[in-house]
PDB file of N, CA, C and O in Angstrom:
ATOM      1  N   UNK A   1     -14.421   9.274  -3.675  1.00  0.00           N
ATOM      2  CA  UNK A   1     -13.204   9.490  -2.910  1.00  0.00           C
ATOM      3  C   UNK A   1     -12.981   8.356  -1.907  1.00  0.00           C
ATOM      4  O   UNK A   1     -12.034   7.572  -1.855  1.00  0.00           O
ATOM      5  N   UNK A   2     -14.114   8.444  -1.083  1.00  0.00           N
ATOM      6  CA  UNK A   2     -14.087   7.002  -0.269  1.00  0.00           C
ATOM      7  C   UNK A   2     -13.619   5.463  -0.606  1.00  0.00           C
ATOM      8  O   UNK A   2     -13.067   4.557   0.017  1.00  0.00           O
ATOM      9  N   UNK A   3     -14.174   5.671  -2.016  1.00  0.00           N
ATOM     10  CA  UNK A   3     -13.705   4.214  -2.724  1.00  0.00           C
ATOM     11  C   UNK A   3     -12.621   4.047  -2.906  1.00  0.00           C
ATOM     12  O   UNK A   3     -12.075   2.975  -2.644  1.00  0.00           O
ATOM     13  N   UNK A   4     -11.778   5.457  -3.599  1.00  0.00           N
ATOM     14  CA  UNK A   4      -9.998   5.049  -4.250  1.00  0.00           C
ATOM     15  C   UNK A   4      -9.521   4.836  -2.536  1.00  0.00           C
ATOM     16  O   UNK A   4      -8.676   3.980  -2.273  1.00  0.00           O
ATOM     17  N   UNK A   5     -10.101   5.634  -1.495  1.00  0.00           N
ATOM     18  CA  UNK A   5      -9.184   4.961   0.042  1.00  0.00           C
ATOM     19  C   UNK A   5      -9.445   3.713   0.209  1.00  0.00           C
ATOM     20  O   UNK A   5      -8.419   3.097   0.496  1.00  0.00           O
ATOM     21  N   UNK A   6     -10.475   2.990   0.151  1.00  0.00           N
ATOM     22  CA  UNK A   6     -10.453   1.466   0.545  1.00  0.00           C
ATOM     23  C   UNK A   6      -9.680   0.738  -0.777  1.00  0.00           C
ATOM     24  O   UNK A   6      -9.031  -0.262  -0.471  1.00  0.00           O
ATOM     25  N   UNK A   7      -9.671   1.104  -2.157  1.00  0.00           N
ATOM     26  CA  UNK A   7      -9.155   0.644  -2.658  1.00  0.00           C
ATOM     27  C   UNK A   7      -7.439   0.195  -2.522  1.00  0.00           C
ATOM     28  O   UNK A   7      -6.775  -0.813  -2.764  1.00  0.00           O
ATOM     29  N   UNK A   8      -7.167   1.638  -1.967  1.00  0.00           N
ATOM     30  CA  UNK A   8      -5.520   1.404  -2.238  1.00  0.00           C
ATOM     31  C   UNK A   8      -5.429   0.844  -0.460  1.00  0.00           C
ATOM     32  O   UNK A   8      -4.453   0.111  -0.304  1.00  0.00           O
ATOM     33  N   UNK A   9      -6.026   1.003   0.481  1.00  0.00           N
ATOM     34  CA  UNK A   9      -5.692   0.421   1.776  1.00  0.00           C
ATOM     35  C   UNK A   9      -5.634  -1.373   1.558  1.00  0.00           C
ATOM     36  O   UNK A   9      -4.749  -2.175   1.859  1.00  0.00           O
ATOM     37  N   UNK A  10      -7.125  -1.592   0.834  1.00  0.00           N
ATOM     38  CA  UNK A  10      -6.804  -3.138   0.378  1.00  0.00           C
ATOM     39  C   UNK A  10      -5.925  -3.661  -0.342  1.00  0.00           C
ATOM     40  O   UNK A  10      -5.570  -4.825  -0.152  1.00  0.00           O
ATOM     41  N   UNK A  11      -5.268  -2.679  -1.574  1.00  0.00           N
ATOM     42  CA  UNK A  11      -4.102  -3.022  -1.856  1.00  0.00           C
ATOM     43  C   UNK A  11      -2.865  -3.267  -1.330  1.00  0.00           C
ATOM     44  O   UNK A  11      -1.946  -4.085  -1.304  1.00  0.00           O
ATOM     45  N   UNK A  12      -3.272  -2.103  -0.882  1.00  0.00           N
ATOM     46  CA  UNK A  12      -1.967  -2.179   0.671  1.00  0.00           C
ATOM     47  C   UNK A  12      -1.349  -2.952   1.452  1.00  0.00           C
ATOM     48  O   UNK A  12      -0.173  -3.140   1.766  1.00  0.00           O
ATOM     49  N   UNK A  13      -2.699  -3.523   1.808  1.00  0.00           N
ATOM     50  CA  UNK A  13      -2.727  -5.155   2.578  1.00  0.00           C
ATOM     51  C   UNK A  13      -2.642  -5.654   1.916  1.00  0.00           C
ATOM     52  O   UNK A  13      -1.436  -5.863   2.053  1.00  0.00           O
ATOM     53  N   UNK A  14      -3.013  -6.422   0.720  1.00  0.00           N
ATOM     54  CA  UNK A  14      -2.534  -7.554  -0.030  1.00  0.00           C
ATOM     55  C   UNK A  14      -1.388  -7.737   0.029  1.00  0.00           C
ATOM     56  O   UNK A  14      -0.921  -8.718   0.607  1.00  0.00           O
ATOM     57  N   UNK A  15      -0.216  -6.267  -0.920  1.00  0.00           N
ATOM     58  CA  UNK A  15       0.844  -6.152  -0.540  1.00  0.00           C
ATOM     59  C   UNK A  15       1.626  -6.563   0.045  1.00  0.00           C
ATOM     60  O   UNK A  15       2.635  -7.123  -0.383  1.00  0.00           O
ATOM     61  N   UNK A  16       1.084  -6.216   2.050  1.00  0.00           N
ATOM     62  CA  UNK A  16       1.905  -6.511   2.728  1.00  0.00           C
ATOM     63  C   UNK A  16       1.476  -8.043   3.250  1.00  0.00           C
ATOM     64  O   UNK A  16       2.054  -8.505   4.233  1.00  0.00           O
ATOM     65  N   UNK A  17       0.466  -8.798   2.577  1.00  0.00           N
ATOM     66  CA  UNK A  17       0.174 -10.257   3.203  1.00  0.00           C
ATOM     67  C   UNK A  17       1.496 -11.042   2.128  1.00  0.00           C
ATOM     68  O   UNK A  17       2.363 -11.831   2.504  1.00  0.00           O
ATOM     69  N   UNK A  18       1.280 -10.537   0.816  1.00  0.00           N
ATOM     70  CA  UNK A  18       1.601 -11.625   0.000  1.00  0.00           C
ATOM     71  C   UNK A  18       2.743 -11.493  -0.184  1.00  0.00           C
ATOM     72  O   UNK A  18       3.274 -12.548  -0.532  1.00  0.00           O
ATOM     73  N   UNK A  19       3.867 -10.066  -0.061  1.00  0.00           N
ATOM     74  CA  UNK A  19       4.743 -10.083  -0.382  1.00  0.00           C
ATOM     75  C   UNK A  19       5.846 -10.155   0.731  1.00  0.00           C
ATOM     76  O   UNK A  19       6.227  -9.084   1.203  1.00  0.00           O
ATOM     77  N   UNK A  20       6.376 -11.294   1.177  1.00  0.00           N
ATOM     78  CA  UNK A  20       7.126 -11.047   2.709  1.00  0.00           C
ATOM     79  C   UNK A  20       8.432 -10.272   2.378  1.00  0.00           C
ATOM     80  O   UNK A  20       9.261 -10.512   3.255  1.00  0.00           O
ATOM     81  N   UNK A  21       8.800  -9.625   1.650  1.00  0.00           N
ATOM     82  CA  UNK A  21      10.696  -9.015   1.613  1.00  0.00           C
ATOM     83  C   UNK A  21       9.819  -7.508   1.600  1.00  0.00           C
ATOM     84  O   UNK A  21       8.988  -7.286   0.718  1.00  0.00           O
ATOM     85  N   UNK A  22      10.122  -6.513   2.697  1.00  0.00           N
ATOM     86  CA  UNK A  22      10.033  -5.203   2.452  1.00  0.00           C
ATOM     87  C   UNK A  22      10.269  -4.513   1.445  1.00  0.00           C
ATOM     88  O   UNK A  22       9.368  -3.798   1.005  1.00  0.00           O
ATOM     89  N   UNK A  23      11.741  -4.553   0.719  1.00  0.00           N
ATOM     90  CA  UNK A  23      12.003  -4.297  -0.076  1.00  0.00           C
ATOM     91  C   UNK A  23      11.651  -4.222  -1.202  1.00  0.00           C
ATOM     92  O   UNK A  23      11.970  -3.238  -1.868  1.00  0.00           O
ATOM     93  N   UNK A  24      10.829  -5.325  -1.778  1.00  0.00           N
ATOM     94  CA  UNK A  24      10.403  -5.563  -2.413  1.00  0.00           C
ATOM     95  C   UNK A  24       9.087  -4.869  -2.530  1.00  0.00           C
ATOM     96  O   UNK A  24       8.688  -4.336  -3.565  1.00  0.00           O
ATOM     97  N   UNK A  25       8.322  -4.917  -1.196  1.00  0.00           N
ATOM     98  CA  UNK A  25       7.140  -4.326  -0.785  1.00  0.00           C
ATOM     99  C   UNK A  25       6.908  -2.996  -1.754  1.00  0.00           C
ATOM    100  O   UNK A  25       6.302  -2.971  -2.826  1.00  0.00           O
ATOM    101  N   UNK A  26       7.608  -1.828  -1.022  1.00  0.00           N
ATOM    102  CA  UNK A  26       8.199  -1.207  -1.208  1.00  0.00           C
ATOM    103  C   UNK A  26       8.330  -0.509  -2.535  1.00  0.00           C
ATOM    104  O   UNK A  26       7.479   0.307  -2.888  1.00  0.00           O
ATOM    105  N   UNK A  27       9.200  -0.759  -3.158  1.00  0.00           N
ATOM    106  CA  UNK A  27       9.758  -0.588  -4.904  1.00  0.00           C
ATOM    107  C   UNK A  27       7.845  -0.740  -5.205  1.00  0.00           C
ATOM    108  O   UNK A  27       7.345   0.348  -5.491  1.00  0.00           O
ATOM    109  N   UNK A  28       6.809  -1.969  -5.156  1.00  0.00           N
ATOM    110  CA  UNK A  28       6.313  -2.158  -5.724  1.00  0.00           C
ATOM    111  C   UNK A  28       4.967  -1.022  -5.115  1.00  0.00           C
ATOM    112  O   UNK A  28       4.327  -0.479  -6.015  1.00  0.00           O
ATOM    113  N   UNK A  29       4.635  -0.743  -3.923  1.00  0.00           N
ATOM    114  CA  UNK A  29       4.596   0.753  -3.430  1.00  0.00           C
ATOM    115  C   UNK A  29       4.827   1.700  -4.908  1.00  0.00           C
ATOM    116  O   UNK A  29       4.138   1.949  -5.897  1.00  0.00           O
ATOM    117  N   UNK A  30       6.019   2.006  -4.492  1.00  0.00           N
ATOM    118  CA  UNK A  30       6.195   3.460  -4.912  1.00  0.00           C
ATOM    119  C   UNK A  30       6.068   3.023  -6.596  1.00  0.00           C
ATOM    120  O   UNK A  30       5.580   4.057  -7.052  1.00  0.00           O
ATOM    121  N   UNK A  31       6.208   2.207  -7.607  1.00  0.00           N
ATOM    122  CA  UNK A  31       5.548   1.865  -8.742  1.00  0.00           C
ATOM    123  C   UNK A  31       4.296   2.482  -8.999  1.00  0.00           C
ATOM    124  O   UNK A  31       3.948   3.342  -9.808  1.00  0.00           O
ATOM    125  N   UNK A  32       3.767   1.911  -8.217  1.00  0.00           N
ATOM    126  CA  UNK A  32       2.006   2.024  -8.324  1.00  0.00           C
ATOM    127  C   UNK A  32       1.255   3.684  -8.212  1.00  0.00           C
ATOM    128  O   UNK A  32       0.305   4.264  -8.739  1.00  0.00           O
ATOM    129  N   UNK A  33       2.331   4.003  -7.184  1.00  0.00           N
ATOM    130  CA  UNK A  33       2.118   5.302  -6.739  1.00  0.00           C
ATOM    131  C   UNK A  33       2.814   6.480  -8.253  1.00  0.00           C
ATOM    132  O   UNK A  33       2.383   7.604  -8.510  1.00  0.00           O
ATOM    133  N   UNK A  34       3.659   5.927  -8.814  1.00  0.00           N
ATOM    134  CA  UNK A  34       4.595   6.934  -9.708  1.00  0.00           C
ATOM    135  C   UNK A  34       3.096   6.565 -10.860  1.00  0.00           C
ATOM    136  O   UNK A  34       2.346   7.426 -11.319  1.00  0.00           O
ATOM    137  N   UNK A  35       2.998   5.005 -11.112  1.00  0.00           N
ATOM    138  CA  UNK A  35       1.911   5.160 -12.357  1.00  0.00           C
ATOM    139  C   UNK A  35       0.550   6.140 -12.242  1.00  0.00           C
ATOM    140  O   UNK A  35      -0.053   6.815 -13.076  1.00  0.00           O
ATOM    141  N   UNK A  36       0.372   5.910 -10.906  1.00  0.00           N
ATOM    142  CA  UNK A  36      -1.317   6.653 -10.552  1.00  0.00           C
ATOM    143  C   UNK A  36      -0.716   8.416 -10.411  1.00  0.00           C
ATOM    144  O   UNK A  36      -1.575   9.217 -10.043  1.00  0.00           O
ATOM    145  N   UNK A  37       0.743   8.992 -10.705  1.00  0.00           N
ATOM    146  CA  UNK A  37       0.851  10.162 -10.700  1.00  0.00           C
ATOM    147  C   UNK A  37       0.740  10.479 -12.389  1.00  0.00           C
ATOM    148  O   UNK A  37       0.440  11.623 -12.731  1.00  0.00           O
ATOM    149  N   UNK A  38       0.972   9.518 -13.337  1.00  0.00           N
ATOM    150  CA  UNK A  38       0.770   9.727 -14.459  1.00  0.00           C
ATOM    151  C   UNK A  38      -0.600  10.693 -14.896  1.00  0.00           C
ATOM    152  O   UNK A  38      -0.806  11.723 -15.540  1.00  0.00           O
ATOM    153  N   UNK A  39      -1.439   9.615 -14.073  1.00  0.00           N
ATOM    154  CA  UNK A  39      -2.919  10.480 -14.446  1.00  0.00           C
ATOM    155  C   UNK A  39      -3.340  11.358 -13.775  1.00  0.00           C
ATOM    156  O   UNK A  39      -3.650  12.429 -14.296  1.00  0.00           O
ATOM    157  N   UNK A  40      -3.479  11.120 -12.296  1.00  0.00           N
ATOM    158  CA  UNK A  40      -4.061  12.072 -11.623  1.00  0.00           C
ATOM    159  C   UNK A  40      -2.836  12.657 -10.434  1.00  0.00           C
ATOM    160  O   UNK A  40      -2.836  12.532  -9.209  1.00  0.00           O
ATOM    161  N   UNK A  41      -1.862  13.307 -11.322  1.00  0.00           N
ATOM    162  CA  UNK A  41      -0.834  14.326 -10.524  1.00  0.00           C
ATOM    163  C   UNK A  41      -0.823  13.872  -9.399  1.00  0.00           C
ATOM    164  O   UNK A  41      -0.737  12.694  -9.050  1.00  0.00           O
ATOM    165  N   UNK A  42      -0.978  15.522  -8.308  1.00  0.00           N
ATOM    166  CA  UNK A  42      -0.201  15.336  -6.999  1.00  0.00           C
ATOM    167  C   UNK A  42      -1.453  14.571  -5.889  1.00  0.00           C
ATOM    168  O   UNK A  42      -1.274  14.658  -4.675  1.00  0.00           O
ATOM    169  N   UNK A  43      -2.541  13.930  -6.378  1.00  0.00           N
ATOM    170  CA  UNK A  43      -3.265  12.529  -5.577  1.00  0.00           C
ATOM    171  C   UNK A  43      -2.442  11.356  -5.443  1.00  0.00           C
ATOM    172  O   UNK A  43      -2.640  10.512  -4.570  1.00  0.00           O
ATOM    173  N   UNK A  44      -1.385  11.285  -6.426  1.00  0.00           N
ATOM    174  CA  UNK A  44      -0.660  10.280  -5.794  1.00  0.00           C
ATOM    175  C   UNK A  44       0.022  10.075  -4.565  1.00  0.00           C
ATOM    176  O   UNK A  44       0.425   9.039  -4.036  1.00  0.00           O
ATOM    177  N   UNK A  45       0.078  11.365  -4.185  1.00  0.00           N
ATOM    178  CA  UNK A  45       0.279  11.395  -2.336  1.00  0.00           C
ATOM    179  C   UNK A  45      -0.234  10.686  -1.784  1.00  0.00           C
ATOM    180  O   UNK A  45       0.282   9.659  -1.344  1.00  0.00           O
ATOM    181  N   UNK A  46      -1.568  11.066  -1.620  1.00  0.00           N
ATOM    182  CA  UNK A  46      -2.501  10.804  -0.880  1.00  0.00           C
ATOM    183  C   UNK A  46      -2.292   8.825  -1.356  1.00  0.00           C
ATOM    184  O   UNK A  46      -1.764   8.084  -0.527  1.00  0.00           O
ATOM    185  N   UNK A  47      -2.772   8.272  -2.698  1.00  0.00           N
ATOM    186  CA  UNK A  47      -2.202   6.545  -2.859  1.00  0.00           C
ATOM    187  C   UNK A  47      -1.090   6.708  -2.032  1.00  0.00           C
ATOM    188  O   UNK A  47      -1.229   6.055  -0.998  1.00  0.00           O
ATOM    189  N   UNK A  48      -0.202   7.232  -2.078  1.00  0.00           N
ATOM    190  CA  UNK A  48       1.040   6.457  -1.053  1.00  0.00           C
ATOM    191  C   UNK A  48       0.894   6.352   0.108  1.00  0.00           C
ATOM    192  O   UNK A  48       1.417   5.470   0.789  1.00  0.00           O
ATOM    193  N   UNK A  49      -0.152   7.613   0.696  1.00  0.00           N
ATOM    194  CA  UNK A  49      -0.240   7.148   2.445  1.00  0.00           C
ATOM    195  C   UNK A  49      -1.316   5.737   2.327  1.00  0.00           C
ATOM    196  O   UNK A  49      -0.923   4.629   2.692  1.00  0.00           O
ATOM    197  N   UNK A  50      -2.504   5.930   1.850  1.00  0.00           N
ATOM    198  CA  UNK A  50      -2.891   4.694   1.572  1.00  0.00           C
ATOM    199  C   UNK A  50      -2.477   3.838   1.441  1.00  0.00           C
ATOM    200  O   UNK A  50      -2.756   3.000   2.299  1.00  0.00           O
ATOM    201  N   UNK A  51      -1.776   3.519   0.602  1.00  0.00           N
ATOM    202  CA  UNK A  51      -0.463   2.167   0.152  1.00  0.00           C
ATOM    203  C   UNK A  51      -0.585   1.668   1.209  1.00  0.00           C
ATOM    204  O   UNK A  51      -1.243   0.687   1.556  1.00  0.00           O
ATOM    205  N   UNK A  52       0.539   2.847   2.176  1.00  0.00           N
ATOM    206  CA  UNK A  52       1.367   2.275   3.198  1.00  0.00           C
ATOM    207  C   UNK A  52       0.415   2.254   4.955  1.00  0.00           C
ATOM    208  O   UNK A  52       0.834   1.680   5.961  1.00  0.00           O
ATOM    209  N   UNK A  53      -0.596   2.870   4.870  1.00  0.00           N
ATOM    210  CA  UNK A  53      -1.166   2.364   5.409  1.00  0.00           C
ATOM    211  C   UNK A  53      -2.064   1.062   5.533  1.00  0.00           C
ATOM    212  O   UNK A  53      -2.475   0.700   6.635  1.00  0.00           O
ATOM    213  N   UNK A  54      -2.404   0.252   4.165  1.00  0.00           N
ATOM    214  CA  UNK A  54      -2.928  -1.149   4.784  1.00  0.00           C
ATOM    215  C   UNK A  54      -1.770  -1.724   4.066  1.00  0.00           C
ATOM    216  O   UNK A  54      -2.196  -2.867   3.900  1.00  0.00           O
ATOM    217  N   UNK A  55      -0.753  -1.711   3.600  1.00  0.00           N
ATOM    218  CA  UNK A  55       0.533  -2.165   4.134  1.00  0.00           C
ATOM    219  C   UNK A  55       1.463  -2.662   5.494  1.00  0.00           C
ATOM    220  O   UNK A  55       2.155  -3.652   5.730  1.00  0.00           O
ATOM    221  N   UNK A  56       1.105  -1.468   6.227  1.00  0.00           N
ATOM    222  CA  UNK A  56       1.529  -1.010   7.682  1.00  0.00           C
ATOM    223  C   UNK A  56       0.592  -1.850   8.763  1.00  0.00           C
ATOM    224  O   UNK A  56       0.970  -2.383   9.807  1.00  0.00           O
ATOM    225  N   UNK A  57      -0.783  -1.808   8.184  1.00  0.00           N
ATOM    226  CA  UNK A  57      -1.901  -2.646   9.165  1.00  0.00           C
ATOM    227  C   UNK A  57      -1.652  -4.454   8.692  1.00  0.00           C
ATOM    228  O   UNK A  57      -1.771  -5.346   9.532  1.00  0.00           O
ATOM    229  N   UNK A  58      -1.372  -4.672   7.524  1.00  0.00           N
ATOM    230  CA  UNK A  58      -0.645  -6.670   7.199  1.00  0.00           C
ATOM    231  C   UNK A  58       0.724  -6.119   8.030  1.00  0.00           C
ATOM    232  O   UNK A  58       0.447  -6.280   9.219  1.00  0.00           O
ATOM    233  N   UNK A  59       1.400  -5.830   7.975  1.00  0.00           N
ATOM    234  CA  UNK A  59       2.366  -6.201   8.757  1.00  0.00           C
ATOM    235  C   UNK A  59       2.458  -6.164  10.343  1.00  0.00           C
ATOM    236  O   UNK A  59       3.157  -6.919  11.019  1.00  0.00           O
ATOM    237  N   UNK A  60       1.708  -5.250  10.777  1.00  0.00           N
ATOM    238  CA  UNK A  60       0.823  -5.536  12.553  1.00  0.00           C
ATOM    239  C   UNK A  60       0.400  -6.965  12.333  1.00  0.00           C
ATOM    240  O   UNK A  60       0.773  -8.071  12.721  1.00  0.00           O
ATOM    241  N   UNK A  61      -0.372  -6.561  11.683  1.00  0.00           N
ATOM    242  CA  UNK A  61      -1.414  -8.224  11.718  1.00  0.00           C
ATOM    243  C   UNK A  61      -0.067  -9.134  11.773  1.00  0.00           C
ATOM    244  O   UNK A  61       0.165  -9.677  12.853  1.00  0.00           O
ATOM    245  N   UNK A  62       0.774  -9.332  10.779  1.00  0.00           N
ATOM    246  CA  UNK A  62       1.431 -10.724  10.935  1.00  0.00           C
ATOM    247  C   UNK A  62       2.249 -10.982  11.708  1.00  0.00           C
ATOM    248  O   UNK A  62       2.850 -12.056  11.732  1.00  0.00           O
ATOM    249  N   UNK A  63       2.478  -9.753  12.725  1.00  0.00           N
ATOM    250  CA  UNK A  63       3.576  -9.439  13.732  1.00  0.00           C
ATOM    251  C   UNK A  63       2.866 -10.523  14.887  1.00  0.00           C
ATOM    252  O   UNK A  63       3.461 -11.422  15.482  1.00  0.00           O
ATOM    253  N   UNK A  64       1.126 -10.079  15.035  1.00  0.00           N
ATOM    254  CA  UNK A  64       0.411 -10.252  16.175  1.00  0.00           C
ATOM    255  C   UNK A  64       0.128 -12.071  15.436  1.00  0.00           C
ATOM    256  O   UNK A  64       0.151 -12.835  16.402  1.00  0.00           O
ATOM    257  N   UNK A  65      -0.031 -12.608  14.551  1.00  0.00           N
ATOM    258  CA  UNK A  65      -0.984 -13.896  14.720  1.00  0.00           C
ATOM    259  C   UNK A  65       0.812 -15.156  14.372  1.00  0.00           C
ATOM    260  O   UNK A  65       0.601 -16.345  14.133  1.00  0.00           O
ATOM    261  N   UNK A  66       1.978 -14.753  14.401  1.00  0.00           N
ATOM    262  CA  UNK A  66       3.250 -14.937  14.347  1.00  0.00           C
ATOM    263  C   UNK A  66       4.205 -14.958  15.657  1.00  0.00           C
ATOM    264  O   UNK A  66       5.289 -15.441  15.985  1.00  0.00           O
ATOM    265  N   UNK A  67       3.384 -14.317  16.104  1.00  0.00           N
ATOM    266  CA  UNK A  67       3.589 -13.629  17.609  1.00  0.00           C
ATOM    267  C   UNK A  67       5.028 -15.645  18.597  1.00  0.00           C
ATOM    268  O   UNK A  67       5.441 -15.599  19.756  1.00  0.00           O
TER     269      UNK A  67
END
């Protein structure tokens, strides 16, 4: 369990390092999240707060070293 959270938080962040248009962010978010409901149903919740939480922590970060 511990692992799929660091997994999708690091995704998260990648996400939000590499991809600068929200929008884009985003769409590619909720993708990931609709495929991982394919297999394992309503855990894809839980990937989306993940997602968007090390999503949410790259975009602090680039707020603060942009500053």
């Amino acid at each position: 369990m511990f692992f799929y959270f660091l997994l999708f938080c690091v995704t998260g962040f990648i996400i939000g390092t590499v991809l600068k248009d929200v929008k884009i962010a985003m769409i590619t978010i909720v993708i990931i999240t609709l495929f991982w409901a394919l297999k394992y149903g309503p855990w894809a919740l839980a990937t989306l707060f993940e997602l968007l939480l090390g999503f949410s922590v790259a975009r602090a970060a680039r707020k603060e070293i942009y500053k």
